[in-house]
N, C-alpha and C positions, 0 to 999 in steps of 0.2 A: 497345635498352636492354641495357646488359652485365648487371645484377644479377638482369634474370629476376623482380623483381619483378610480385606477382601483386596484383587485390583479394583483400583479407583477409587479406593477408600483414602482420605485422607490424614494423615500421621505426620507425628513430630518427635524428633529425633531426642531422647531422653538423656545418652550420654554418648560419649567419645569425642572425636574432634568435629563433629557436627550437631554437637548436642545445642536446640534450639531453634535449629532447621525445621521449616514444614514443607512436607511435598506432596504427591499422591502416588500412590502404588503403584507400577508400571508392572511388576510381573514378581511371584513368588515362585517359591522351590521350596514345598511343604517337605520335602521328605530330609533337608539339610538348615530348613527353619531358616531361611533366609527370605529377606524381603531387597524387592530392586526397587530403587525410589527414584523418580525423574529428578535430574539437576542436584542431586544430594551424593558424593564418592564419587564424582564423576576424575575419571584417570586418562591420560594424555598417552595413545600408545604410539611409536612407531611404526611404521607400516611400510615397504614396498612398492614402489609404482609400477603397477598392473594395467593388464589391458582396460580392466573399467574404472581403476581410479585413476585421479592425477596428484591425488594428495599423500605428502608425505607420513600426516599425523591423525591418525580416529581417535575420538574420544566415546570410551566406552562408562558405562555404569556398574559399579561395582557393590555386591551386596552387602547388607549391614543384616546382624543378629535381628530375630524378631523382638528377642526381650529389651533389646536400645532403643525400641519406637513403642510409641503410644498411639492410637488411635485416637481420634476428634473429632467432634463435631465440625461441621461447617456452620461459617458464624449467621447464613441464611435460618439454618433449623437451630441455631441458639435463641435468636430472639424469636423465631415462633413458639417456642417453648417458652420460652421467658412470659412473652404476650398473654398467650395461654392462661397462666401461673397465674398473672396478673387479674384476669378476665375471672376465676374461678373464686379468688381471693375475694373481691369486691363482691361478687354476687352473695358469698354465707359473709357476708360482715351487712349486707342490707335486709336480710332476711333478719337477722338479729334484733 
């Protein structure tokens, strides 16, 4: 995987039918390049009533390609970096 994507890293969904979705990584499968993203392909199965369920229906997560997700910042470590940026700027503009 080029992006180094981690679990708990946050991503957003670049194309298919959830393109613009953001979620966080719940769980990868490096060796099929796939990424599982909470609340993103999530699929409606049927299921059997068992001794330990009483439900008819599980909703399971379903994986999307690594190269349809982009990694992101969290908008926290945006504006510290922004801040930063800002902090470093002023100080060689007063030295001048």
């Amino acid at each position: 995987m080029a992006a180094k994507i981690k679990k708990g890293d946050t991503v957003k969904v670049m194309s298919g039918a959830y393109k613009g979705k953001i979620g966080i990584v719940n769980r990868i499968d490096r060796k099929n390049s796939l990424v599982y993203i909470d609340g993103i392909n999530v699929k409606k199965r049927a299921v059997k009533k068992g001794e330990h369920s009483n439900e008819n229906f599980v909703y399971v997560v379903h994986p999307i390609h690594y190269s349809n997700v982009k990694k992101i910042e969290p908008l926290s470590d945006m504006r510290d970096s922004q801040s930063s940026l800002g902090d470093s700027d002023s100080a060689t503009s007063e030295t001048k």
